[in-house]
C-alpha positions in Angstrom: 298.7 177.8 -103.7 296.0 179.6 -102.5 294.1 179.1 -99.1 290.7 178.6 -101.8 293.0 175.5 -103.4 294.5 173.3 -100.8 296.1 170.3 -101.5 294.9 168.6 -98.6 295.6 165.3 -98.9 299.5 165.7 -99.2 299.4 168.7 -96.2 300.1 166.7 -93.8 302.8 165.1 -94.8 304.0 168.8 -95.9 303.8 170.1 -92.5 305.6 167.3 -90.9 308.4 167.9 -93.3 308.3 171.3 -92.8 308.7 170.4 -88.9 312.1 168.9 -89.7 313.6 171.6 -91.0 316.0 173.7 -89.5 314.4 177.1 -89.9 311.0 177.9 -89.7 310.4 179.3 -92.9 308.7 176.7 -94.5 306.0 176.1 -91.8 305.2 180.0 -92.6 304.9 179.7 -96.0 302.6 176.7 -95.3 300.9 179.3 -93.0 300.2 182.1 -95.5 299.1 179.1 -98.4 296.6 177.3 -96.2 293.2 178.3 -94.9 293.4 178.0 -90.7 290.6 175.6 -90.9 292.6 173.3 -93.1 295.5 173.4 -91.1 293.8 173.1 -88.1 292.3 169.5 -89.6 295.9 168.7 -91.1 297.5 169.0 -87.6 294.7 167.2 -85.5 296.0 164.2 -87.9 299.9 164.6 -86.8 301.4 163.2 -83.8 300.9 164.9 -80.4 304.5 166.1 -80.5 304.3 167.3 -83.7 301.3 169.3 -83.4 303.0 171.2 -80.2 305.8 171.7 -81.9 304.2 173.3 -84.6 302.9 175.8 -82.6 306.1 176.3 -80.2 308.4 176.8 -83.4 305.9 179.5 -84.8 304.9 183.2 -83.5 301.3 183.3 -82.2 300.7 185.8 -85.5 300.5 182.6 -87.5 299.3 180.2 -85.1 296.4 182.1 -83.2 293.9 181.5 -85.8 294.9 178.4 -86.4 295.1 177.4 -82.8 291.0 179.0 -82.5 290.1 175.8 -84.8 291.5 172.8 -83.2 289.1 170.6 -81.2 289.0 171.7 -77.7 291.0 168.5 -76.3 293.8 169.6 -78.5 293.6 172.5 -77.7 294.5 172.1 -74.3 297.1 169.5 -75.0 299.0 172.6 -77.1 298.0 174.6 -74.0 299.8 172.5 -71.7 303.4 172.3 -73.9 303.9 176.2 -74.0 305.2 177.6 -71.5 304.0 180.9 -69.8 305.0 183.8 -72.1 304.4 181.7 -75.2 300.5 180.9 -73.8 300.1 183.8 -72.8 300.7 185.6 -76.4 298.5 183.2 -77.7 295.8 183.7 -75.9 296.1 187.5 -76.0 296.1 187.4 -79.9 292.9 185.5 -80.1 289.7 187.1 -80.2 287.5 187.1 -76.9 284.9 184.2 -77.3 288.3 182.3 -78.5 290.0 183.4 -75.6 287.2 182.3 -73.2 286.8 179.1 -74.6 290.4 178.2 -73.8 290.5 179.4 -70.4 287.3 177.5 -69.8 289.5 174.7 -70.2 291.7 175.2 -67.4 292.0 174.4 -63.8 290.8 177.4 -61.6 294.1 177.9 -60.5 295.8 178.1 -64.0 293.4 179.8 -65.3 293.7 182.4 -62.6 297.4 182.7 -63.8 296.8 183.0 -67.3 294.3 185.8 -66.8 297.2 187.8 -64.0 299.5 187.9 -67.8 297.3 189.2 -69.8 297.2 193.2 -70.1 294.8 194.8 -68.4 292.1 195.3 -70.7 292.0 192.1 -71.9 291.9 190.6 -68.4 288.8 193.3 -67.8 287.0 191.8 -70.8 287.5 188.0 -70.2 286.9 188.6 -66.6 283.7 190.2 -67.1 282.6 187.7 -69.9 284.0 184.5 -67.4 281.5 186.3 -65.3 278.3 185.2 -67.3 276.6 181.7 -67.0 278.4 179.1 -68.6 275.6 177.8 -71.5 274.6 181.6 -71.7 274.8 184.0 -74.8 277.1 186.2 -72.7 279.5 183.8 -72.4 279.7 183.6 -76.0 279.7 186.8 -77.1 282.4 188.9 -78.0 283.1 192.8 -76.7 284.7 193.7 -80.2 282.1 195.4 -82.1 281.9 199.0 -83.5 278.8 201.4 -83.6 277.9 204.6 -84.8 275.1 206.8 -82.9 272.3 208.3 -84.6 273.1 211.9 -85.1 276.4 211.5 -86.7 276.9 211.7 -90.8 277.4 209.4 -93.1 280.8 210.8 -93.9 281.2 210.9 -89.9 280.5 207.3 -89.0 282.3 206.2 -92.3 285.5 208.1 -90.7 284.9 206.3 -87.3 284.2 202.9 -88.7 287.9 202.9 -90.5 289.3 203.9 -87.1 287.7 200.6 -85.5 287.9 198.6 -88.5 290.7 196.2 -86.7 289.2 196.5 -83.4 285.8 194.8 -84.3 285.3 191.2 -85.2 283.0 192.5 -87.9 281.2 195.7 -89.9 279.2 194.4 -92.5 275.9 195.1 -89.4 276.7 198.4 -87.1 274.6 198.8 -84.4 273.3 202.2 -83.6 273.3 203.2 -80.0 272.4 206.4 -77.9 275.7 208.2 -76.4 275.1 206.2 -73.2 275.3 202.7 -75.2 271.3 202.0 -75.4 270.6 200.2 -78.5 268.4 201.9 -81.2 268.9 200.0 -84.1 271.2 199.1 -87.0 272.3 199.7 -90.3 274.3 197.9 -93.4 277.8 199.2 -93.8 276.6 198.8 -97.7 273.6 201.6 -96.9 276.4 203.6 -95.4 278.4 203.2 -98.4 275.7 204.2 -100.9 274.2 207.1 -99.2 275.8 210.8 -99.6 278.1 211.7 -96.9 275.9 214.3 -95.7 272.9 211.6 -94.8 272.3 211.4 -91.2 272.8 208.1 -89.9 269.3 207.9 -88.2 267.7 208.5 -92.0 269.4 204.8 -93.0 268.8 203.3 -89.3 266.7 200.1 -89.1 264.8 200.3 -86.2 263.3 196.7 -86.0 266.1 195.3 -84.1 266.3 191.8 -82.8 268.6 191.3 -79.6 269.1 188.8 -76.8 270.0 189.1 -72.9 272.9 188.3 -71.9 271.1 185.8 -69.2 269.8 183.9 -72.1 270.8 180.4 -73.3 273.3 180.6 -76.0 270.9 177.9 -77.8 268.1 180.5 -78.0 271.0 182.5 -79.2 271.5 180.2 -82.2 267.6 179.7 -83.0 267.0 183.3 -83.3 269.7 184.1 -85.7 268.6 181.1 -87.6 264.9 181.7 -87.6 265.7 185.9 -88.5 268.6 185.2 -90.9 270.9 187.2 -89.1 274.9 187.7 -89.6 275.3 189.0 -86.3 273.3 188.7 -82.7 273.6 191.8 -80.5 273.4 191.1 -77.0 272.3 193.3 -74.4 271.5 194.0 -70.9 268.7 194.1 -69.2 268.3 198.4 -69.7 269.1 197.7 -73.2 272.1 199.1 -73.5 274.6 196.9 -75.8 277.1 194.4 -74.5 278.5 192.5 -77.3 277.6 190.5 -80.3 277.1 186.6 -81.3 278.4 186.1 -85.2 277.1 183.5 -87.1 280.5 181.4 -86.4 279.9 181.9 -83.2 276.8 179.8 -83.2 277.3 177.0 -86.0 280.1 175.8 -83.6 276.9 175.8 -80.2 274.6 173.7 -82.8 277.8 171.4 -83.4 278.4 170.6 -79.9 274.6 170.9 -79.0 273.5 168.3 -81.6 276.4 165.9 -80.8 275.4 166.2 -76.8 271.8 165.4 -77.8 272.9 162.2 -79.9 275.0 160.9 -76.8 272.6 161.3 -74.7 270.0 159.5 -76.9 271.9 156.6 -77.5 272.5 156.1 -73.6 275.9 157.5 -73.9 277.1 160.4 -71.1 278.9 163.3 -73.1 282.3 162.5 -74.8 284.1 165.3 -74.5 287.0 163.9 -76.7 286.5 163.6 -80.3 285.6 159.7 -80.9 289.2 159.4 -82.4 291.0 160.2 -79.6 289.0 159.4 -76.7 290.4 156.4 -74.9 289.1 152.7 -74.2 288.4 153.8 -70.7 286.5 156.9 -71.2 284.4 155.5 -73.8 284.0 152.3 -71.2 282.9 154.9 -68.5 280.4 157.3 -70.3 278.9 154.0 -71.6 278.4 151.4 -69.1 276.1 153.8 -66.5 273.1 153.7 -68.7 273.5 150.5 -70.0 274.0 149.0 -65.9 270.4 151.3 -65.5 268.9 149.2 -68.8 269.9 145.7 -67.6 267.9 146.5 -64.0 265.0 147.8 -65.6 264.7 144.9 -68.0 264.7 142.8 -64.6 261.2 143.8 -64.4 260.9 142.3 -67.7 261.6 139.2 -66.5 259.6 139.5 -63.4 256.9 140.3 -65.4 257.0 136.9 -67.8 257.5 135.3 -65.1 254.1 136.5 -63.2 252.3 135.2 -66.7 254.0 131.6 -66.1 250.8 129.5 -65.8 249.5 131.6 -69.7 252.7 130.8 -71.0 252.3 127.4 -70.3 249.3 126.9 -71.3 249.3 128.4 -74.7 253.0 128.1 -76.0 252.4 130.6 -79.1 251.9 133.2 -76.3 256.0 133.3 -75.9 256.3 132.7 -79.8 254.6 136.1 -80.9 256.2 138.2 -77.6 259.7 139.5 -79.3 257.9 140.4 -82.0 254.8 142.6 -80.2 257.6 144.4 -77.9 260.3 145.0 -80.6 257.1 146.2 -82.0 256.1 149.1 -79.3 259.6 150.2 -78.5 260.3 151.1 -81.8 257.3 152.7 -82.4 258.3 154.8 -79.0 261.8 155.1 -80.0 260.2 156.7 -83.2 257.8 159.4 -81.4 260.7 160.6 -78.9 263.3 161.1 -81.9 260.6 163.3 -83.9 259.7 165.2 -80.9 262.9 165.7 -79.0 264.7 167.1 -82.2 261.3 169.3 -83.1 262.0 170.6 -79.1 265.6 170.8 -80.4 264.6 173.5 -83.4 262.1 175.3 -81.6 259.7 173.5 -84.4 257.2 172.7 -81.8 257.0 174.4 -78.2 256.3 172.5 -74.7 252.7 173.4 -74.7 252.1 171.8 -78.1 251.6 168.2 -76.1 248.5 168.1 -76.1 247.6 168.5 -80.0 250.1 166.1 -80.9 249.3 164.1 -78.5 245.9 164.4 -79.8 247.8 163.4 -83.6 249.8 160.9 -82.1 246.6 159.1 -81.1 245.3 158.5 -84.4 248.5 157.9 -86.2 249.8 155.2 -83.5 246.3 153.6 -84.1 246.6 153.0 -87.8 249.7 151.9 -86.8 249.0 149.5 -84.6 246.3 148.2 -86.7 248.4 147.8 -89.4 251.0 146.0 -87.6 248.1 143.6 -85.4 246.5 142.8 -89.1 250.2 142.0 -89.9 250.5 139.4 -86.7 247.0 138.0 -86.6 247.5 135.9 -89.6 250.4 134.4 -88.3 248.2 133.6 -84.6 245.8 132.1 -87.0 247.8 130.1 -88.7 250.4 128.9 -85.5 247.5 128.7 -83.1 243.5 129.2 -83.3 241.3 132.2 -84.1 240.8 133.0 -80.0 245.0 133.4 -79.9 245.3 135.3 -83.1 242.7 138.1 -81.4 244.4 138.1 -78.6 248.2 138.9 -79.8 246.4 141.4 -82.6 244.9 143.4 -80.0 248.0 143.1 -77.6 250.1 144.2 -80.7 247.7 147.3 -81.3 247.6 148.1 -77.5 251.3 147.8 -76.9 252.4 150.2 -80.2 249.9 152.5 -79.1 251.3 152.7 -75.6 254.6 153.0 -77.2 254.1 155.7 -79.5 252.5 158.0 -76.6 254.9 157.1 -74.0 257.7 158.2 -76.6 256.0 161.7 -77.4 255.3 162.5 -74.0 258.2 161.9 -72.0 260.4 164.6 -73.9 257.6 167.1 -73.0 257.4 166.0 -69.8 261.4 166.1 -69.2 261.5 169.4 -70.7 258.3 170.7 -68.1 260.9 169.0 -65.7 263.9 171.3 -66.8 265.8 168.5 -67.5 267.0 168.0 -71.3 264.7 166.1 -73.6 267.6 164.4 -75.3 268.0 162.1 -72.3 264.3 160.3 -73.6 266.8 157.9 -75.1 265.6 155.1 -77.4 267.1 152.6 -75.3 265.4 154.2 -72.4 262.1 154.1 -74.1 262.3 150.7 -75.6 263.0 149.4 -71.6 260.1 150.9 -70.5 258.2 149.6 -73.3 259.0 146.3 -72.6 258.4 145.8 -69.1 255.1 147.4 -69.7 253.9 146.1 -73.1 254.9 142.5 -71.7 252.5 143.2 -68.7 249.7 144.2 -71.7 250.5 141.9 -73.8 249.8 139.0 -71.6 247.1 140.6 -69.5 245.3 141.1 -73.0 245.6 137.6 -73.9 244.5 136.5 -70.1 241.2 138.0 -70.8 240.4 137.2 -74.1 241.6 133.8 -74.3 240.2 133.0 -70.0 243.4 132.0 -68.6 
């Protein structure tokens, strides 16, 4: 079977009769049949035991690659059930970013022991990486790249190139770099390949080269490989001289995490670290009940608010009849606005200072909005009360959506002016606000027009 074909329904059952087995021979051939990825998903579905027993039976040549595509929580569970030598290999066999990622998971203490294990120059290189911010594009990177320097032949940086082949995570871009490691530009190994060996290497060099500083958020990192179609990132420092690169891998697995992180946070929800699967009653109680304590106070005002409107309400019942409707109304409208705008933020789409031409746009699209939707409700006034009420819940309705819709665009620019992520404009945030304010317009609207 090849690791294209996979039966992968029936490889988990496979591997967990492979685990009771006296030898391990089968759970290598399973190894050599089956992409890492695959296995990876087929183990995450096994038993706890199982799945460290897997990699305890097994050499870290067969597992390491494996091991660098399990979710992080199991990751550490397999962590924590080999002993010292046996993490240690592992962690030496994976590739740098990998390697980082794991000991990020660690106490301080352990991870301080891991790193004491490794040799040397692997302990230099994590150290120095460990070193780096954690959300920054120099903690992702990897030190495993090759390059060529300007001056050299084809036929000489072909030669050099096979001699690094193994040591670099990839050669499909090289990176061209002064003797001292400043970065010049790059060139396609396939340019390398098709020009005559006596070519100088600076004759096939691109010089328009697109890089990132090490200080830099590892998001930015993403966005410009995405927006410049790039296979590979080169990071630098800040004299330009060439630290590492970000792969393509490297960043699909930021825009995972980051998108997830922004949908927890939007729906009120602190970051699950555990996959929803595995993560217990008790987290998922605690990284859900501090927003939602937050919500109930606000909507307190809510209350306070109707309350302040008692004598209206009283007399003009329909006033209470049409006030779900009007505030469902303007918090959706909100919720609407902030999810267009925080994922546009998200993207790079739009830029902080763009607030004030949407907000501009937002203007006149909340307003035909809110005249549709008070056209909508002022038939039913009409038709449950008089001509004076249906005026007044229309124009509350198209006051209230238009509150809405602005208060939902702006407050992800104005988080984001704030430093603080834009994802945390929640819709159940919004819709809160909206309704202790729209019930405050709402009735203050009908107070005027109808002279209560």
């Amino acid at each position: 079977m090849s690791p294209t074909e996979p039966d992968l329904d029936t490889l988990p059952q496979a591997l967990q009769t492979a685990l009771t087995a006296p030898t391990a021979e089968a759970l290598q051939s399973l190894c050599a049949e089956h992409a890492a990825p695959d296995l990876s998903d087929a183990l995450e579905a096994l038993p706890a035991q199982q799945m460290e027993a897997f990699f305890q039976r097994l050499d870290v040549e067969c597992t390491a690659d494996i091991y660098a595509h399990l979710e992080s929580d199991h990751q550490s569970r397999v962590f924590q059930a080999l002993d010292d030598e046996h993490a240690s290999r592992l962690v030496a066999a994976l590739s740098y970013d990998d390697a980082v990622s794991v000991i990020d998971g660690l106490e301080d203490e352990q991870a301080e022991s891991l790193l004491e294990t490794l040799p040397d120059e692997d302990q230099e290189a994590l150290e120095t990486l460990l070193g780096y911010p954690e959300e920054s594009a120099g903690r992702l990177m990897t030190p495993e790249f090759a390059t060529v320097q300007p001056d050299w032949s084809v036929a000489e940086a072909m030669d050099h190139l096979r001699e690094q082949s193994d040591l670099a995570e990839t050669i499909n871009t090289i990176f061209v770099v002064t003797p001292t490691g400043e970065l010049l530009g790059w060139v396609r190994l396939k340019g390398l390949l098709l020009s005559r060996p006596t070519t100088s290497v600076r004759e096939r060099m691109n010089t328009d080269v697109v890089s990132i500083s090490a200080e830099e958020d590892r998001e930015e990192a993403a966005h410009r490989i995405s927006h410049y179609d790039l296979d590979v990132l080169p990071v630098v420092d800040d004299n330009g001289h060439l630290l590492g690169i970000i792969t393509v891998d490297d960043v699909m697995d930021v825009l995972r995490a980051e998108t997830t992180e922004d949908f927890h946070r939007m729906a009120a929800v602190g970051d699950v670290v555990l996959s929803l699967r595995d993560a217990s009653m008790q987290l998922l109680y605690r990284k859900r009940i501090g927003w939602l304590v937050i919500l109930v106070a606000v909507n307190i005002l809510s209350g306070l608010a109707i309350a302040h409107f008692e004598a209206a309400i009283e007399t003009v019942v329909a006033l209470i009849f049409f006030l779900p409707m009007v505030i469902a109304s303007g918090g959706n409208a909100g919720a609407q606005a902030s999810t267009l705008v925080v994922r546009s933020l998200a993207t790079n789409d739009i830029k902080p200072q763009d607030w004030w031409r949407l907000g501009g746009k937002e203007i006149l699209v909340a307003s035909a909005l809110g005249a549709t939707l008070a056209g909508a409700i002022w038939l039913s006034g009409y038709w449950l009360g008089s001509l004076e009420v249906a005026n007044a819940i229309a124009l509350g309705m198209f006051l209230v959506v238009l509150f809405g819709s602005l208060f939902g665009l702006l407050l992800p620019f104005t988080l984001t002016r704030l430093g603080v992520d834009p994802a945390v404009a929640s819709a159940p945030l919004i819709t809160s606000v909206v309704d202790v304010v729209g019930i405050t317009i709402y009735f203050a609207t009908a107070v005027a027009i109808l002279g209560l």
